[in-house]
C-alpha positions in Angstrom: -64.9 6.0 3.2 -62.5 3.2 2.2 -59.2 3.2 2.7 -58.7 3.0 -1.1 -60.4 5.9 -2.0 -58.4 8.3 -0.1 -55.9 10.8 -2.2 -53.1 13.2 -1.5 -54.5 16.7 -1.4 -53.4 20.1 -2.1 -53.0 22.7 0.3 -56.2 24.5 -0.9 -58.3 21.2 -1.3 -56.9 20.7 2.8 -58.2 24.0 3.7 -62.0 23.8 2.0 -62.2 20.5 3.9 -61.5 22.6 6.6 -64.2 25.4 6.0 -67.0 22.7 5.2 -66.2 20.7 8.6 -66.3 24.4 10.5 -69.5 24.9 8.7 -70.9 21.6 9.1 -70.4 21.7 13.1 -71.4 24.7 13.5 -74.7 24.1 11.6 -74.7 21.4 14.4 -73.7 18.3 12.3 -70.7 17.5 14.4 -70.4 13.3 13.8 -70.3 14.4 9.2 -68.0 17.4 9.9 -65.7 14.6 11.5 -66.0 12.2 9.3 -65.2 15.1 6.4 -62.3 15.9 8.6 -60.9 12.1 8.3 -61.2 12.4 4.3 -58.4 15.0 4.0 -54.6 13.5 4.8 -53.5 13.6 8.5 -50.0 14.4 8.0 -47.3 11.7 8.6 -45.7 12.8 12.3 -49.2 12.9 13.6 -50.4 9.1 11.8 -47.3 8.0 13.8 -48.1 9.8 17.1 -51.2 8.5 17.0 -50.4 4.9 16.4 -47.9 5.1 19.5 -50.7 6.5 21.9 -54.1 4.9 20.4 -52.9 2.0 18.6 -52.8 0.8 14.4 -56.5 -0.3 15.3 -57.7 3.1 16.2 -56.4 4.5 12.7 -57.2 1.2 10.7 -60.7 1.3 11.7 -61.3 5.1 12.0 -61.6 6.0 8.2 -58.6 8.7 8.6 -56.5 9.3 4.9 -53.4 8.1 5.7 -51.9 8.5 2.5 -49.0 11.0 4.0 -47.6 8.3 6.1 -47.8 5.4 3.8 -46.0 7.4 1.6 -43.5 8.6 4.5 -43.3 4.9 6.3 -44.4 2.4 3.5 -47.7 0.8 2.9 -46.9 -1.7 5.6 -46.1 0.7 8.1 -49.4 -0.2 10.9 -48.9 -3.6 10.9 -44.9 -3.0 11.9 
């Protein structure tokens, strides 16, 4: 999924990602139930965490909704 087409979600749209990703790994589908994790918004502490320990290049490439922390830290924020 592109970058672009990542949204804010509610709380209930966060939690029926959720439910589908169980679903989908436990049906054995473990690589889609991942990449249907990555659609919902990782939240802003946890964008930033993860930049310190795996690098902008791990989130940039991975596909992960970062919408949370470019609203928290500014659209620039993984190339500063």
């Amino acid at each position: 999924m592109a970058q672009a087409e990542h949204r804010h979600m509610t709380i209930e749209e966060k939690l029926e990602v959720s439910n589908r990703s169980i679903a989908m790994k436990k049906a054995g589908d473990r690589e889609g139930a991942t990449r249907l994790l990555r659609t919902a918004p990782m939240p802003a502490y946890l964008a930033k965490f993860m930049k310190e320990k795996m690098g902008a290049d791990f989130l940039i490439n991975g596909g992960w909704n970062l919408v949370e922390a470019e609203a928290e830290f500014g659209q620039d924020w993984l190339s500063n």
